[in-house]
C-alpha positions in Angstrom: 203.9 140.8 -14.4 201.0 140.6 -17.1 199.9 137.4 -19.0 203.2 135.4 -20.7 203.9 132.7 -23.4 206.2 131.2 -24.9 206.3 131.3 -29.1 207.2 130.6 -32.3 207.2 133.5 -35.0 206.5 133.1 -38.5 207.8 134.5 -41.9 206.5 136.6 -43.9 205.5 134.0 -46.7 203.6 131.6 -43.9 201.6 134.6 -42.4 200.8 135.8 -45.9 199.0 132.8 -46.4 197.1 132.6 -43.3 195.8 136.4 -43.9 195.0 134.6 -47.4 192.2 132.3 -46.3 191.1 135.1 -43.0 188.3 135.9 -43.9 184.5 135.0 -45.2 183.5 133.5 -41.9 180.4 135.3 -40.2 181.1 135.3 -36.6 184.2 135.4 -36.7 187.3 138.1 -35.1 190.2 137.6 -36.8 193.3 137.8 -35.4 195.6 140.4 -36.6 198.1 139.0 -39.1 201.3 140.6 -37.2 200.0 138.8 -33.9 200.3 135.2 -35.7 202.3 132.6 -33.6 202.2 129.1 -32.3 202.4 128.9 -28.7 204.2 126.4 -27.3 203.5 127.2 -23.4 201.2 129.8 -21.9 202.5 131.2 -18.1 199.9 133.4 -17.3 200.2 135.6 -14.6 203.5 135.2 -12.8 205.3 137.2 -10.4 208.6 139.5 -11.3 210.7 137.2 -9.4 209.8 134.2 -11.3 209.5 135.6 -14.7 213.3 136.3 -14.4 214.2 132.9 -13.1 212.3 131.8 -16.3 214.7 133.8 -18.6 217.7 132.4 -17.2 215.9 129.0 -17.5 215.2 129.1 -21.4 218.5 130.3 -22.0 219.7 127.0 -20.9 217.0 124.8 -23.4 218.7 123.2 -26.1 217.4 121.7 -29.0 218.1 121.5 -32.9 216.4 124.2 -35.5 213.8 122.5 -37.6 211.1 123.1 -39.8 207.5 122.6 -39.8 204.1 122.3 -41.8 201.0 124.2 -41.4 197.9 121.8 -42.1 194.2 122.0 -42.2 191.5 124.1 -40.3 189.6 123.1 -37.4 188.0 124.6 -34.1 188.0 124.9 -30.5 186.4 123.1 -28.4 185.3 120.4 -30.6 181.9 119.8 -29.4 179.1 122.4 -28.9 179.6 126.2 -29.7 183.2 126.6 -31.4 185.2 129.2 -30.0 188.9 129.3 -31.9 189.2 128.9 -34.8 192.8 127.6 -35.7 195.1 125.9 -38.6 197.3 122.9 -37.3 200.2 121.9 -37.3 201.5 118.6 -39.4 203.2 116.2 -36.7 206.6 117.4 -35.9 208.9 115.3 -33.5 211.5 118.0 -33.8 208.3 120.7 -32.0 207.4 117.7 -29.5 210.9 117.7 -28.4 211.0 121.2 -27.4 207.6 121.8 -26.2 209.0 118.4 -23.5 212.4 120.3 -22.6 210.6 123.7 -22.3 207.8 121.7 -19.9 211.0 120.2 -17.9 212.9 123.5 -17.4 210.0 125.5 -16.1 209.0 122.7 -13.8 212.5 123.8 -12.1 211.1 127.0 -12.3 208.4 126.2 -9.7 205.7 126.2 -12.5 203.3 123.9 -12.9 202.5 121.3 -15.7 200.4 122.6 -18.1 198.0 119.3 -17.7 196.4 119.2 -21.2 197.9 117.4 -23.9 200.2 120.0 -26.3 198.0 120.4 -29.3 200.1 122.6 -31.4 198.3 125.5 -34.0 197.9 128.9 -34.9 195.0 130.9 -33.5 193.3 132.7 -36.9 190.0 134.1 -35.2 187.8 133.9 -32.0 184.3 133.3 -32.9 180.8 134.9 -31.2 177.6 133.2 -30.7 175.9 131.1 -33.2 179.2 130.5 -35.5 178.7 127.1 -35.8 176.9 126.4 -38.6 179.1 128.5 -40.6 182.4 126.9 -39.7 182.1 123.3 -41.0 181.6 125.2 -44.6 184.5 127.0 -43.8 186.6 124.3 -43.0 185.9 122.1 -45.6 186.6 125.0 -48.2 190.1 125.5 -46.5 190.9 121.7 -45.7 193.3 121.3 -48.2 195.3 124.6 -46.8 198.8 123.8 -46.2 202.3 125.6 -46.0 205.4 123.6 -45.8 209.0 124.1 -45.0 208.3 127.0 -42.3 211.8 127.2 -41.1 212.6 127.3 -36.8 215.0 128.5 -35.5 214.4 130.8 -32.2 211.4 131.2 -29.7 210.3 133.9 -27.6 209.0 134.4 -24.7 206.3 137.0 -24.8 204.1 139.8 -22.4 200.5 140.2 -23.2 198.6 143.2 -21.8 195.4 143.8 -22.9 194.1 147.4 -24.1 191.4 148.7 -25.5 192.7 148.1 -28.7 192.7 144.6 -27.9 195.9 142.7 -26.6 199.2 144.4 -26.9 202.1 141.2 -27.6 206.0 142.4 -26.4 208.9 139.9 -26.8 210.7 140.1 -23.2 213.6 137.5 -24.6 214.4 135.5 -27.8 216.0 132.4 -27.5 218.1 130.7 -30.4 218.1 126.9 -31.5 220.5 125.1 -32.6 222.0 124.8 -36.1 222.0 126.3 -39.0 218.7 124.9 -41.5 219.7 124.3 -45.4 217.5 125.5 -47.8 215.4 129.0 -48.3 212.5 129.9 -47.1 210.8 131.0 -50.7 207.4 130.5 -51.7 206.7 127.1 -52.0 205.0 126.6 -55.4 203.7 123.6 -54.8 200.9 124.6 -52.3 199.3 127.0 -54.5 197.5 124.0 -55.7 196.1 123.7 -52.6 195.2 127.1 -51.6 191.6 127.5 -51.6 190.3 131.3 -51.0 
């Protein structure tokens, strides 16, 4: 079985507004706007066998639909050459509790922790050699980004093969949470303020 995670999709409106702010960043591959998504565990390579036990698995996780905040700009790691660059996520006990029942049912799964702390954000670009003294411009221009109200209410769990193309992303399953979110997810007026691009 190739490479696997586990994800959260985003709407249309939030990954508009991440394509908004891609770009002016020498150095910098940006990741294709239909392959946005916040990971919330990444398998790697597991064996057939396994990977179905983990379906059945996530079938059984529940937990209530919620929604969350995209916030600032920042970059792996955070000291010497960056390497990701990435926009956070606002703190979001709702996403905590997840990521902690997800950890628990794969454990049963005979998977092991994932051993660094869960450090939720969206991936917007991979960065080459000698991109770091362009990217504390870049964030600082962008620190004010934000997108609220991104409803949640399924995760996938997600194939990766890589191509020559670059990586190829399949959802194997989708999982629904629970409860049904009030409100819409229109354009939220009040961040254009705050866009900077």
């Amino acid at each position: 079985m190739p490479r696997s995670f586990i994800a959260i999709d985003f709407p249309e409106r939030a990954v508009n507004r991440l394509q908004d702010i891609a770009f002016g960043l020498p150095s910098a591959v940006w990741v294709p706007a239909h392959q946005y998504h916040l990971t919330l565990r990444f398998l790697k390579d597991i064996e057939d066998s396994v990977f179905e036990d983990i379906q059945h698995i996530l079938s059984d996780v529940r937990s209530e639909s919620f929604h969350l905040d995209l916030k600032s700009v920042g970059h792996f790691p955070l000291r010497g050459n960056p390497e990701v660059l990435w926009v956070g996520v606002a703190s979001n006990e709702s996403l905590s509790r997840l990521n902690r029942k997800l950890e628990s049912g794969l454990k049963r799964a005979g998977i092991e922790p994932d051993g660094r702390k869960f450090h939720p954000h969206v991936t917007l670009a991979r960065l080459k050699q000698g991109a770091l003294r362009h990217v504390g411009d870049f964030e600082v221009q962008h620190s004010l980004f934000k997108v609220s109200d991104i409803p949640v209410e399924e995760f996938h769990l997600y194939s990766s093969r890589l191509t020559p193309e670059g990586a190829l992303h399949t959802v194997e399953a989708s999982y629904s949470l629970d409860g049904i979110l009030q409100g819409s997810d229109e354009e939220d007026v009040s961040g254009e303020a705050e866009r900077v691009a």
